[in-house]
Biopython code that builds the backbone (N, CA, C, O; Angstrom):
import numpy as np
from Bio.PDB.StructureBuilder import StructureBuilder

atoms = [
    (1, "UNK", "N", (-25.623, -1.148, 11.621)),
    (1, "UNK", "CA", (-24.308, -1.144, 12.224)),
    (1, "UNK", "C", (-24.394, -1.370, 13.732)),
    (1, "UNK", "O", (-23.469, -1.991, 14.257)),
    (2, "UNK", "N", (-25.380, -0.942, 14.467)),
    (2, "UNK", "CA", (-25.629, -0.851, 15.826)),
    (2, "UNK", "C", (-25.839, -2.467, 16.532)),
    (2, "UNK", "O", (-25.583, -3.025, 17.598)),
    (3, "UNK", "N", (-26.610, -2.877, 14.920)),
    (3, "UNK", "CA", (-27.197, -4.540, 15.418)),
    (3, "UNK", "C", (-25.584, -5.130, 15.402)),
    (3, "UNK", "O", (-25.161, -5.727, 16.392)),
    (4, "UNK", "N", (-24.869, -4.951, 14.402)),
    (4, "UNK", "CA", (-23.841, -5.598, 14.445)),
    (4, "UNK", "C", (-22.736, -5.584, 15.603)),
    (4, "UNK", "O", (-22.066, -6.490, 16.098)),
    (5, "UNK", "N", (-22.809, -4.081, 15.866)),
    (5, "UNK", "CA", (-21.460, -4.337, 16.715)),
    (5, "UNK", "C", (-22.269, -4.938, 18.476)),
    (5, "UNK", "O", (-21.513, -5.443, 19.306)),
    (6, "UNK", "N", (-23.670, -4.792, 18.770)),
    (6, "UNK", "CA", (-24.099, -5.586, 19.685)),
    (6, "UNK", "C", (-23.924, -6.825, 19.291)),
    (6, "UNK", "O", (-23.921, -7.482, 20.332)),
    (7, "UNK", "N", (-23.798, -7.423, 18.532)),
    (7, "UNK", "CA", (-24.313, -9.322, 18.353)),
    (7, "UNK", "C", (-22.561, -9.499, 18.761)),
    (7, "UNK", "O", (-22.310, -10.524, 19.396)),
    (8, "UNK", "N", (-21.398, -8.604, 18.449)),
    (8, "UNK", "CA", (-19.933, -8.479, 18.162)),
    (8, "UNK", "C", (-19.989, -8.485, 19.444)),
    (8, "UNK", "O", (-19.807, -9.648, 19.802)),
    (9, "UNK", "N", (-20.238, -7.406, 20.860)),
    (9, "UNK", "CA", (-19.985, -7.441, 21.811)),
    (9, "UNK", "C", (-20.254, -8.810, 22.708)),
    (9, "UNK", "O", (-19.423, -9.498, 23.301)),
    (10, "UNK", "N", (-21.854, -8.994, 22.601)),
    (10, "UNK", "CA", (-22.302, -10.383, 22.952)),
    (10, "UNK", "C", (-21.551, -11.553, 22.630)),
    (10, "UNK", "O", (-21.438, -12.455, 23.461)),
    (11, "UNK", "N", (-20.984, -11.627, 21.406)),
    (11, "UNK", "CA", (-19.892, -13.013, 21.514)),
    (11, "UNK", "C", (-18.958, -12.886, 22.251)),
    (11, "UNK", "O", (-18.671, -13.785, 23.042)),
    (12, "UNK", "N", (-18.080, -11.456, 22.157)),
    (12, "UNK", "CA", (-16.815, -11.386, 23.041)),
    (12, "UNK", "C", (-17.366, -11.340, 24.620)),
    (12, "UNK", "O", (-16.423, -11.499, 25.395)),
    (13, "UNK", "N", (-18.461, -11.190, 25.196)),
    (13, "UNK", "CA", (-18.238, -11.150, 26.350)),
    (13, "UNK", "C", (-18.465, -12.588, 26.788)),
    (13, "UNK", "O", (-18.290, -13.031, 27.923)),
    (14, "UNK", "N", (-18.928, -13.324, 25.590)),
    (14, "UNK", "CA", (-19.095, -14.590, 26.184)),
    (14, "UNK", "C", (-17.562, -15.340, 26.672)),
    (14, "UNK", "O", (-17.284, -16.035, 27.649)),
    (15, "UNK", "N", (-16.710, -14.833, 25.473)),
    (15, "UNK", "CA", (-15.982, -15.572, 25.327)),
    (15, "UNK", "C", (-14.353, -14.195, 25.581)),
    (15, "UNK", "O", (-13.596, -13.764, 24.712)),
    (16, "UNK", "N", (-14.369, -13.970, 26.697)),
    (16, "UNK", "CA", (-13.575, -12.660, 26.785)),
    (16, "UNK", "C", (-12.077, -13.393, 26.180)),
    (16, "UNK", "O", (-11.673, -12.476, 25.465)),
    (17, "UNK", "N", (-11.358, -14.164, 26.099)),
    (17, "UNK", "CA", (-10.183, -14.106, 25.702)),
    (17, "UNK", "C", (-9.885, -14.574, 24.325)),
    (17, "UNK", "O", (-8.763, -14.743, 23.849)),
    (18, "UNK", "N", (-11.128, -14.779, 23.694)),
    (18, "UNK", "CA", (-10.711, -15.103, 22.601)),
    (18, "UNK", "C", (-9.858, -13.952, 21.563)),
    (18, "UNK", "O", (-9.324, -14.376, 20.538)),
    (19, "UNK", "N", (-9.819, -13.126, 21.766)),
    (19, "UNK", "CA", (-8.912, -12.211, 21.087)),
    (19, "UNK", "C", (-7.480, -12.442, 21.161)),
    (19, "UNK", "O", (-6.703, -12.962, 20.360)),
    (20, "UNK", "N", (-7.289, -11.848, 22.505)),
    (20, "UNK", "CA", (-5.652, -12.093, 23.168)),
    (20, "UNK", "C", (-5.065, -13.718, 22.370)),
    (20, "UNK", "O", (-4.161, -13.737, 21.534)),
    (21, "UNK", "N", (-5.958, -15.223, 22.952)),
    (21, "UNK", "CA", (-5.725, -15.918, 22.197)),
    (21, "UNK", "C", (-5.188, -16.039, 20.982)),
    (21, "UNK", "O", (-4.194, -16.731, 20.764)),
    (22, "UNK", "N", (-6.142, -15.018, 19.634)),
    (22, "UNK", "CA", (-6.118, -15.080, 18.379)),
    (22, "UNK", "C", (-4.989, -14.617, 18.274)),
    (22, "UNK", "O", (-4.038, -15.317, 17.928)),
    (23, "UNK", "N", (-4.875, -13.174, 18.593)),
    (23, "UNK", "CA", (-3.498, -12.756, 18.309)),
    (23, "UNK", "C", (-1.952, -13.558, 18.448)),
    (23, "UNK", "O", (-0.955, -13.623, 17.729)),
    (24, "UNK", "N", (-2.335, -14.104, 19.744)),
    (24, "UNK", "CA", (-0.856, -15.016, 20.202)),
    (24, "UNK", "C", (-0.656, -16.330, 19.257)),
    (24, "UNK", "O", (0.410, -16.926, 19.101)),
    (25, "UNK", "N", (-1.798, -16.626, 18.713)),
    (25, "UNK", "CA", (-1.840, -17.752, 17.411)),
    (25, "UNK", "C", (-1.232, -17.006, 15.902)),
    (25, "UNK", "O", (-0.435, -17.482, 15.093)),
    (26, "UNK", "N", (-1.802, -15.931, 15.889)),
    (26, "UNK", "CA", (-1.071, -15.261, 14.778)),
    (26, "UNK", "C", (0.502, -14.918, 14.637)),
    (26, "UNK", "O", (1.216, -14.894, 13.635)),
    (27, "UNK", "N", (0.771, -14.677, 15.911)),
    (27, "UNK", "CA", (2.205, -14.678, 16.273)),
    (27, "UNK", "C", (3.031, -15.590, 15.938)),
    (27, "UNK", "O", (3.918, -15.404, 15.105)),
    (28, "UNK", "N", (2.808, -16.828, 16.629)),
    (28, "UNK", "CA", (2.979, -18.367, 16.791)),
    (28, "UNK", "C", (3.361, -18.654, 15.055)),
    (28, "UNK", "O", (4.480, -18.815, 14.566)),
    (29, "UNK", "N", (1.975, -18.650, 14.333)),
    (29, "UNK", "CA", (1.863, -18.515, 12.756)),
    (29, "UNK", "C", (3.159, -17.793, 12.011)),
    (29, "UNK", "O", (3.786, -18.282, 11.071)),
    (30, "UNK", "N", (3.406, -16.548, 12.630)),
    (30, "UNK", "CA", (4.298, -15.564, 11.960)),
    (30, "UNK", "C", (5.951, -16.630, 12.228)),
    (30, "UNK", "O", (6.578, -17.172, 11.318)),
    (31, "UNK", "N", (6.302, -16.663, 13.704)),
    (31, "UNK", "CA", (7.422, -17.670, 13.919)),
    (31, "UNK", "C", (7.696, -18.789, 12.842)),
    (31, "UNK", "O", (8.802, -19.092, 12.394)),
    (32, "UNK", "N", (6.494, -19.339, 12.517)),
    (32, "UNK", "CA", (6.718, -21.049, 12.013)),
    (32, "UNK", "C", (7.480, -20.115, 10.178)),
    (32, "UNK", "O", (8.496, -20.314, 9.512)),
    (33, "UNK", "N", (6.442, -19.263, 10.059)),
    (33, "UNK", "CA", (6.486, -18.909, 8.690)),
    (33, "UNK", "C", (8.023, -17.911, 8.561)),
    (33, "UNK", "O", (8.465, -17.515, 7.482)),
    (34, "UNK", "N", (8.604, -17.666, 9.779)),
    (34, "UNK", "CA", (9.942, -17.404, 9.070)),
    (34, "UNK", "C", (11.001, -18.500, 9.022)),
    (34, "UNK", "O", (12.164, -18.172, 8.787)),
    (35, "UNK", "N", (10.730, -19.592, 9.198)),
    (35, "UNK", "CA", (11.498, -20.778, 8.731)),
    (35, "UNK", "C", (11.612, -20.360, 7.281)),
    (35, "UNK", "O", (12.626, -19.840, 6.815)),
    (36, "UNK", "N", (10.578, -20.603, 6.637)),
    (36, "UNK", "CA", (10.595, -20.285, 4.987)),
    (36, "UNK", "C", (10.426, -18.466, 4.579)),
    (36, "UNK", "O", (9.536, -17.672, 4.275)),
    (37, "UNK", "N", (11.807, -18.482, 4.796)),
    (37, "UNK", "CA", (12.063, -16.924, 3.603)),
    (37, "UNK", "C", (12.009, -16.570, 2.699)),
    (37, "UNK", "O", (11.733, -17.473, 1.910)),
    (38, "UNK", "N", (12.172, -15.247, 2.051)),
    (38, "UNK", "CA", (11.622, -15.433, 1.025)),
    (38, "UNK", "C", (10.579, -14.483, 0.681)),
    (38, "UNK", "O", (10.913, -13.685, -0.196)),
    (39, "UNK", "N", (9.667, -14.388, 1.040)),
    (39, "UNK", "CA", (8.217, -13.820, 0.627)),
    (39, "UNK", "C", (7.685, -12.196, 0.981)),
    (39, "UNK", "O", (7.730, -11.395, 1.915)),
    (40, "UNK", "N", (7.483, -12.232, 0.445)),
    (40, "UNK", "CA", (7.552, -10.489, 0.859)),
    (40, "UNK", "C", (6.105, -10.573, 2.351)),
    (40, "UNK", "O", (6.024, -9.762, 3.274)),
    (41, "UNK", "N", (5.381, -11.511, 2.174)),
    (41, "UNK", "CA", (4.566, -11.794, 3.343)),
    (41, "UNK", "C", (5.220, -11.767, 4.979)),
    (41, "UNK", "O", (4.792, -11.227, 5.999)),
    (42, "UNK", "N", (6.210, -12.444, 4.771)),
    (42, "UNK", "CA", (7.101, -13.083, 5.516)),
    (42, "UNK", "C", (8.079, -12.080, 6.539)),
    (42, "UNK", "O", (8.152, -12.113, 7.767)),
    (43, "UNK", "N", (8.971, -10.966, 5.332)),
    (43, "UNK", "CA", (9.608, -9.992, 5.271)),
    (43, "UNK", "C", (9.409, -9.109, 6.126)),
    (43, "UNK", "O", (10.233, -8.650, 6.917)),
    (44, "UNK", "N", (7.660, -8.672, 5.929)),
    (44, "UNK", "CA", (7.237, -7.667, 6.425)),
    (44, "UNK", "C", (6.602, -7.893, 7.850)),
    (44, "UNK", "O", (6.319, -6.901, 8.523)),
    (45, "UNK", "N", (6.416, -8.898, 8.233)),
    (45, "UNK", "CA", (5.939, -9.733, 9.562)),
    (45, "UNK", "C", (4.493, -8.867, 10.035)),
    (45, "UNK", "O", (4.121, -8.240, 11.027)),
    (46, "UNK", "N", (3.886, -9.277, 8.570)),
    (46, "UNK", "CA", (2.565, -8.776, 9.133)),
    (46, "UNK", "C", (1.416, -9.503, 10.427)),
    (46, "UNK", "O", (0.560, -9.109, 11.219)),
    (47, "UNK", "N", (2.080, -10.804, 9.993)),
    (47, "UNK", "CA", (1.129, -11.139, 11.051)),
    (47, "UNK", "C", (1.610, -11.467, 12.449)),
    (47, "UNK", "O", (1.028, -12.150, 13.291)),
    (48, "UNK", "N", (2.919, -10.781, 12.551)),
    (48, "UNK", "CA", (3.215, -10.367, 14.076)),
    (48, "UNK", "C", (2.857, -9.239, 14.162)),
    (48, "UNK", "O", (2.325, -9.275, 15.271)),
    (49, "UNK", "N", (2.703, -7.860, 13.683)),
    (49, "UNK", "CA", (2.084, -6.763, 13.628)),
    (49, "UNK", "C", (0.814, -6.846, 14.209)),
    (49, "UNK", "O", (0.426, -6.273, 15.227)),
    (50, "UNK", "N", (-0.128, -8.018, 13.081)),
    (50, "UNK", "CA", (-1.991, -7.671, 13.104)),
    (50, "UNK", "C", (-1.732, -8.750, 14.457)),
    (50, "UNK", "O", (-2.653, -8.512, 15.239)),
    (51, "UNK", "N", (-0.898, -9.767, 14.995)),
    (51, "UNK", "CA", (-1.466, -10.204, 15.919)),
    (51, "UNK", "C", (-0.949, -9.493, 17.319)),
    (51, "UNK", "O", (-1.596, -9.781, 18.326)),
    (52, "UNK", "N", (-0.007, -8.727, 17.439)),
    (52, "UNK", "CA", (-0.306, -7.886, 18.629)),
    (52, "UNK", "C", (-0.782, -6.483, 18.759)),
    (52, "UNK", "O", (-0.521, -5.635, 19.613)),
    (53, "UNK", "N", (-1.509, -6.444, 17.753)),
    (53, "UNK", "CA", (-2.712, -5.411, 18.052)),
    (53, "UNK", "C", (-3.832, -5.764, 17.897)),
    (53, "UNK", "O", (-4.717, -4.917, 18.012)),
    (54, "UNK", "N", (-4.173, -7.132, 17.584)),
    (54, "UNK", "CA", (-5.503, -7.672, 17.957)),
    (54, "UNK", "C", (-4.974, -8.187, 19.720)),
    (54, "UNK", "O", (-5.785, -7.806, 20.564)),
    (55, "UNK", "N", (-4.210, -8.678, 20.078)),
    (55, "UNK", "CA", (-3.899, -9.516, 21.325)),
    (55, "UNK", "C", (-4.204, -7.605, 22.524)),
    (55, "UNK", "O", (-4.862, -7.436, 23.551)),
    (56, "UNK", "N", (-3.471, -6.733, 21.798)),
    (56, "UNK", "CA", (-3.965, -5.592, 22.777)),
    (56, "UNK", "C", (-5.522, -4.820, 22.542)),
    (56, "UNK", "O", (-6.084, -4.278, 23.493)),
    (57, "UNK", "N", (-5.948, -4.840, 21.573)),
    (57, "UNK", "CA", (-7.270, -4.458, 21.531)),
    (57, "UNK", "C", (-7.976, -5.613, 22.779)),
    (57, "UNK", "O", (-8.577, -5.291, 23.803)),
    (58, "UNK", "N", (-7.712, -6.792, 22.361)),
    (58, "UNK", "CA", (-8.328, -7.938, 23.133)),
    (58, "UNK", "C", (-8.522, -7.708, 24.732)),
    (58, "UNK", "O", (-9.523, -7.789, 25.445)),
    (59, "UNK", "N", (-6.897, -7.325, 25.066)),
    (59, "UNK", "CA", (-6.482, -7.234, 26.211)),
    (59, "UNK", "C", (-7.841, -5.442, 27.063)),
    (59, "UNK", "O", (-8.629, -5.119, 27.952)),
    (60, "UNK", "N", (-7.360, -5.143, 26.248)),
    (60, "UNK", "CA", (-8.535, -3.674, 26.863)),
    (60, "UNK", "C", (-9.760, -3.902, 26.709)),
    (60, "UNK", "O", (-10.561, -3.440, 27.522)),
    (61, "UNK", "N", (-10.189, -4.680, 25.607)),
    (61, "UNK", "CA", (-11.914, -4.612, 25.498)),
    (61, "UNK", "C", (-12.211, -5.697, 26.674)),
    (61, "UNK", "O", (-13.027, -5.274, 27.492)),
    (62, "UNK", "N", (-11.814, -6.755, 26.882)),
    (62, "UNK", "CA", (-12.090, -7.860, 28.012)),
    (62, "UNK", "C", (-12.270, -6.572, 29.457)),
    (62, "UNK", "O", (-11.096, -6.200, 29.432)),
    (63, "UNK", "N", (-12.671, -6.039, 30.172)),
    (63, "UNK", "CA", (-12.183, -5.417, 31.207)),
    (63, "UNK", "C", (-13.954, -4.339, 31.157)),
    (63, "UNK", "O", (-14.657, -4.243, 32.163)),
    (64, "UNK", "N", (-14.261, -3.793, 30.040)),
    (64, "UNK", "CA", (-15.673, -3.333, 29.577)),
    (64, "UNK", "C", (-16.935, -4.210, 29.614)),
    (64, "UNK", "O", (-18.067, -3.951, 30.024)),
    (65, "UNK", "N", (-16.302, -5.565, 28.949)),
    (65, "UNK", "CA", (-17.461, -6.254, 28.246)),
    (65, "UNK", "C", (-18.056, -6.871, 29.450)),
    (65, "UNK", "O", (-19.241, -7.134, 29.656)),
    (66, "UNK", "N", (-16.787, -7.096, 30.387)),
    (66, "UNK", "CA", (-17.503, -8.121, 31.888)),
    (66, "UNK", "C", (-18.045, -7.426, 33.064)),
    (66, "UNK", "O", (-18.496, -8.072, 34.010)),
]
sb = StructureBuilder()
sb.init_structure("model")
sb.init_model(0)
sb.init_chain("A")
sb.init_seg("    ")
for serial, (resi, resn, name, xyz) in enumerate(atoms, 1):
    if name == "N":
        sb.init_residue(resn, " ", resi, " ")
    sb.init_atom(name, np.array(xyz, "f"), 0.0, 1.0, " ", f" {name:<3s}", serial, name[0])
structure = sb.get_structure()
């Protein structure tokens, strides 16, 4: 577990915004997908949920890693 979450840190510090990024793409994703209603996927706007709490995890871990 130890190896893992080092090899985990080492990518993000390479690449500090890729989180914040991801999340704001998931967002983006969630928008397009309430054009089509309907879906209980959709309804529940999970992936505006998981993407601004990956975009704030993102936002705090960038600030450690550098």
């Amino acid at each position: 577990m130890n190896d893992f979450l080092d090899k985990v840190s080492e990518f993000l510090s390479k690449y500090p915004g890729l989180l914040p990024i991801l999340g704001l793409v998931l967002i983006v994703v969630n928008l397009v997908l309430q054009l089509f209603p309907g879906n209980w996927f959709v309804d529940r706007n999970i992936l505006l949920h998981l993407g601004l709490i990956i975009s704030l995890i993102g936002l705090l871990v960038i600030r450690p890693l550098t």
